[in-house]
C-alpha positions, 0 to 999 in steps of 0.5 A: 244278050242283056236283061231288061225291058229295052234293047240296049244300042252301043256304038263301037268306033274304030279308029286307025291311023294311016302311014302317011300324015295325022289321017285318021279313019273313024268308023262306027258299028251299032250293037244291039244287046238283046234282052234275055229270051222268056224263060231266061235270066241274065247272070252277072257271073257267068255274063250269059243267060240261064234258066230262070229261078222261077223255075225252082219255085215249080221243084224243077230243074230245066234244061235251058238252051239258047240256038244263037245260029238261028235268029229270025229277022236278026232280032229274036233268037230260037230257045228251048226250055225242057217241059215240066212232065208233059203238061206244064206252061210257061208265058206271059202274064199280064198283071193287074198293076199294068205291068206284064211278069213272066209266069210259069206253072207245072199244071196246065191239064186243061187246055194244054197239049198233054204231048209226050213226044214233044217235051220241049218248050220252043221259045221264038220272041213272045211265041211259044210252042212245044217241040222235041230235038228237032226244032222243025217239029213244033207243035202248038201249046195251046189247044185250038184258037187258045192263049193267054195263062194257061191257055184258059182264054179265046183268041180275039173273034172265038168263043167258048163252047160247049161240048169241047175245050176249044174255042169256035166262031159263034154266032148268037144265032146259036141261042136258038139251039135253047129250043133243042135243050128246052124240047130234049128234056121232057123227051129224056123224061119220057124215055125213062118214064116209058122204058122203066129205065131207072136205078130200081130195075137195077139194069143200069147201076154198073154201067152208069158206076162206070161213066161216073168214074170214067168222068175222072179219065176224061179230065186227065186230057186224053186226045189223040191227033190222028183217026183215033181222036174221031173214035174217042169223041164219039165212044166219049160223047155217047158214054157223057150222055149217062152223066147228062152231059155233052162231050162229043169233042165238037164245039157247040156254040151258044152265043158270041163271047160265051166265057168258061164262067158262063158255061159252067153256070149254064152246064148246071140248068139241064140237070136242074130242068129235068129235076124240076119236069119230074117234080112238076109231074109229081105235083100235077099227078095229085091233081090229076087222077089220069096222069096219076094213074100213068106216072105215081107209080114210077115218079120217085124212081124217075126222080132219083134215077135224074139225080144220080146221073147229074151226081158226077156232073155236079161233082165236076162242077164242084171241083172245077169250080172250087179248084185254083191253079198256081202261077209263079211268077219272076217278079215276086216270091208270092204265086197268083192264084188263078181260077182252074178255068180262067187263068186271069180270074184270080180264084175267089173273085169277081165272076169266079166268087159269083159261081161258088156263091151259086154252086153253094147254094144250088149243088151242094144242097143236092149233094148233101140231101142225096148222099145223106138219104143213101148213107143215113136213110135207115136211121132217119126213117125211124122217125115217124115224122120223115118215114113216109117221105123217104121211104118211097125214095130209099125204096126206089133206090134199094129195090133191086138189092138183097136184104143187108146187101144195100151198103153196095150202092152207097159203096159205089158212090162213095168210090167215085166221090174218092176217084174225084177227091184223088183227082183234085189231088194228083193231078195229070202228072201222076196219072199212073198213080190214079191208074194203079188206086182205081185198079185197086178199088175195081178189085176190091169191088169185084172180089166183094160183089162175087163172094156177096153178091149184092143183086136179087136176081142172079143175072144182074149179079153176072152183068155187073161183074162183067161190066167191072171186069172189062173196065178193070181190064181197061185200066190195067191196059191204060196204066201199062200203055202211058207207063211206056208213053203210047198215048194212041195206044193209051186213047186206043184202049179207052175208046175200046173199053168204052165201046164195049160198055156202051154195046152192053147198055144198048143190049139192055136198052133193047131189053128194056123196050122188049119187056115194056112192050110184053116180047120179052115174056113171049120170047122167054115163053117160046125159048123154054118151049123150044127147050121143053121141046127139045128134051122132050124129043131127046128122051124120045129118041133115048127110050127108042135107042133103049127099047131097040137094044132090048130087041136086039139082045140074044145072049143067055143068062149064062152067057157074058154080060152085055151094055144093054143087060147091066148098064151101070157095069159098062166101062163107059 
C-alpha cells in the first residue's frame, strides 16, 4: 500500500526463454498500490502504513492495524484503529478550499456512540464504524440517521429534531404542532397559578436543585440499547419537564430540514413565552380589578417560579452555544474550530455568530438580573428608588427560609452554575471525576442543611435532606458502576434515582391539589381527631387497669409490697 490521492497501476512483464530457438514468452501482470487506509499514513522507512501523526496532536497514541487477509471487492482492506477513551472520532472532513483532509478528535459526546465495549475504530474504505476484537461485531459510530465531522449532520432526507439527538423524516406538517406549544403555555401558567406551585411554598426547591443538576448528567450521553433505553427516556423526559424542556429521547419534528441552529434559537421562545403570559397578566391586573383580585397576590411568585425553571435551560443554551469543539486535521499543524453542535460550522460564524449575538442579547440579560437579584438583592434594596420593586421578588423567593438562613437558595444555584462550568471543563472523558465533585458538594450541602436547617417548617427541612441523600446515594452508585464500565448498570441506577424523585414531586403535587382544594386541612383535623381519640381511649383502659388492681389488692400494711401499692418500686 502507497499513500496518495490515486491508486497507482504497474505493470510487471515476465519474460522467459524457451529451450528451443530466440522464443520468448512475454507475459504481463497489473498491480495496483493502494492507498494507505483513513487513519494511516505511508512510512518511507518502514515501507508499510502506520498510524497517522494526527494522532499525536490528540496526546494519544493508538493501536493501528491493518487485516490484509480481508479485502472487500479486492480493493478496500478491513482496519482497525484503538478508540480515544470511549467517545472519540475520526472521518473525513470536507474543507472549505474544496479539498477533503482527514480529521480526528477526542470529543464527540454528542452525537457519538459512548460504547465502552466496543473500543475500536473499524475502518472499511470511507466507512467507519466501532467494534471490539471481534471484527463481526460492528456497531455503528454515529447515532441514528448522522454523519458527517463529528456526526453533528442528518443524513440526506432527515432532520433535526426536538426531543432527541437523532435525526427523523419530517414533514412540514409538523409545524402544526405550534398550536400545542402555543395552547400548553397559558395551561403550565394556570397549573401554577391554581395549584400555588411556586418556589415561595419552598415544596419544590429540592426537587427542581436535583433536575438542574441532573441536566449535567444527561450531556455525558448516557444511552443504553436494550429495555433500559425505554425507562431512561421516560424517567428523563418527565425530570426535563422541571427544566421547561422536552427530552423523552423521541424525535419530535417541527419542519422539513430543521438544523441544530434552528433548534436552539426555537428551544429558547417557550421559556420566554411564558415569561411574557406571566407579565402580560401582571399588566392586564392593573386594569382589571377582577383579575386582579384572583392573581396579584401570586403573580411575582408565579413570575419567578418561570424563571428559575428555564434557569438550567438557559445555562444549556449558554454553554452549547459558546462551546467550540477541536478538530485535527493531517493536512495542517492548525486545528479547525467547530461549533459544538455543527461540526461544519466553524465556531464563530456565519449562523453560529447569529445565536451568540441573539443569546447575548436574550439570555444572558435574564441571566445576569436573576442571579444578581439573589446575590446582591439585600444590598440594593437599600435603595429607596429600587425597594419596592424587588422586594416583592426577593420576598417571593425567600419566603419559605428562615432569617439569615436565605444564602441557602443562592448556594444551591450557584452549585449548579459550578456543576455546568466543570462540565464545559471536563468533558465526557472524566466522567468519574464529575462523579466524585458532585459527591463532594451533595455532602457539604447535606451536612450544612442538617446542622442549619435553612427552611422554616421542619418538614420541609426533612424533605429536602431526603431528596439530596438519594441523589447522593445515586452518584455514588454511578461513580462506582462506570469505574467498572457497566453502563446498563450505570443507565440503570440513573433511571432508579430519577424514579424515586419523581414519586416524591407527584407525592407533593397530590399535596398541593389537597391544600388548594381545603382536604389537606380537613384530613390533618380528622388525623389528629383520630390521635385525640385514641389516647384518649388508652388512658380510659389505663385508669380501668389501674382502679381494677386497687380492688383486687389484699395484702396488709405489714405484708410485702406489691406493684399496685408501690409502683415506682417495680422492678419493671
Amino acid at each position: 500500500m502507497r499513500s496518495g490521492k490515486n491508486v497507482y497501476n504497474s505493470s510487471l512483464s515476465i519474460i522467459a526463454d524457451s529451450g528451443y530457438g530466440n522464443y520468448k514468452i512475454r507475459q504481463s501482470i497489473s498491480i495496483n498500490f493502494l492507498n494507505c487506509p483513513i487513519g494511516f499514513q505511508f512510512t518511507d522507512v518502514t515501507n508499510n502504513c502506520t498510524c497517522d501523526n494526527i494522532f499525536k496532536k490528540l496526546k494519544f497514541k493508538p493501536v493501528c492495524k491493518i487485516s490484509s487477509h480481508l479485502f472487500i471487492n479486492n480493493s478496500n482492506p478491513l482496519s482497525t484503529i484503538s478508540r480515544y477513551y470511549m467517545a472519540g472520532w475520526i472521518g473525513l472532513v470536507n474543507l472549505t478550499s474544496g479539498t477533503t483532509a482527514f480529521g480526528a478528535a477526542k470529543s464527540c459526546h454528542l452525537f457519538c456512540y459512548l460504547d465502552s465495549i466496543h473500543n475500536l475504530f473499524l475502518v472499511k474504505g470511507t466507512d467507519i464504524k466501532i467494534t471490539n476484537k471481534d471484527l463481526s461485531d460492528a456497531a455503528p459510530l454515529c447515532t441514528t440517521n448522522r454523519r458527517g465531522p463529528l456526526c453533528s449532520q442528518c443524513s440526506p432526507g432527515y432532520s433535526v429534531v426536538f426531543g432527541s439527538i437523532r435525526c427523523s423524516k419530517c414533514s412540514n406538517w409538523w409545524l402544526l404542532t405550534t398550536l400545542a406549544y402555543a395552547v400548553a403555555g397559558p395551561l403550565f401558567i394556570y397549573l401554577l397559578y391554581a395549584l400555588r406551585l411556586t418556589l415561595t411554598t419552598g415544596t419544590m426547591n429540592g426537587i427542581v436543585f436535583y433536575a438542574q443538576i441532573l441536566v449535567t448528567y444527561n450531556q455525558f450521553n448516557l444511552r443504553s440499547r436494550n429495555f433500559v433505553s425505554v425507562f431512561y427516556s421516560i424517567s428523563n423526559g418527565l425530570i426535563s419537564l422541571l427544566n421547561l424542556n422536552i427530552n423523552f429521547n423521541y424525535p419530535i419534528c417541527l419542519y422539513n430540514g430543521m438544523t441544530e441552529a434552528w433548534k436552539f434559537a426555537l428551544s429558547l421562545v417557550f421559556p420566554i413565552y411564558l415569561m411574557v403570559i406571566v407579565v402580560l397578566l401582571i399588566i392586564i391586573s392593573r386594569y382589571s380589578v377582577k383579575l386582579s383580585n384572583k392573581i396579584s397576590v401570586s403573580s411575582i411568585q408565579v413570575l419567578v417560579t418561570v424563571v428559575h425553571l428555564s434557569f438550567s435551560s438557559f445555562l444549556v443554551s449558554v454553554q452549547n452555544v459558546y462551546t467550540y469543539s477541536i478538530i485535527h486535521l493531517n493536512t495542517t499543524d492548525v486545528p479547525l474550530h467547530v461549533w459544538l453542535r455543527d461540526g461544519t460550522t466553524e465556531y464563530g460564524s456565519g449562523s453560529h455568530l447569529v445565536l451568540m449575538i441573539m443569546t447575548s442579547l436574550i439570555v444572558w440579560p435574564i441571566l445576569i438580573v436573576y442571579v444578581g437579584i439573589l446575590l446582591f438583592g439585600r444590598l440594593v434594596m437599600k435603595i429607596n428608588r429600587f425597594r419596592e420593586y424587588l422586594r416583592p421578588v426577593y420576598e417571593a423567593i425567600h419566603a419559605p427560609y428562615k432569617y439569615n438562613r436565605e444564602f441557602f437558595f443562592p448556594a444551591q444555584l450557584l452549585v449548579v452554575v459550578f456543576c455546568y462550568i466543570l462540565f464545559c471543563q471536563i468533558h465526557e472523558e472524566h466522567f468519574s471525576s464529575f462523579c466524585i465533585f458532585t459527591m463532594i458538594l451533595w455532602i457539604i450541602y447535606i451536612f450544612s442543611a442538617a446542622l442549619f436547617p435553612p427552611y422554616k417548617a421542619s418538614w420541609l427541612n426533612y424533605l429536602n435532606l431526603l431528596i439530596q441523600f438519594i441523589a447522593l446515594l445515586i452518584a455514588i452508585l454511578m461513580w462506582y458502576l462506570f469505574f467498572i464500565s457497566n453502563m446498563n448498570g450505570l443507565v440503570l441506577a440513573f433511571n432508579f434515582g430519577t424514579m424515586l424523585i419523581l414519586l416524591i414531586f407527584f407525592a407533593i403535587v397530590i399535596g398541593h391539589v389537597l391544600w388548594v382544594k381545603g382536604k389537606l386541612k380537613k384530613l390533618n383535623l380528622y388525623f389528629k381527631a383520630r390521635y385525640s381519640s385514641l389516647c384518649q381511649n388508652s388512658k380510659r383502659i389505663y385508669s380501668a387497669k389501674r382502679k381494677q388492681l386497687w380492688l383486687n389488692i389484699e395484702d396488709s400494711f405489714f405484708d410485702s409490697y406489691s406493684e399496685t401499692r408501690e409502683p415506682l418500686l417495680s422492678p419493671d
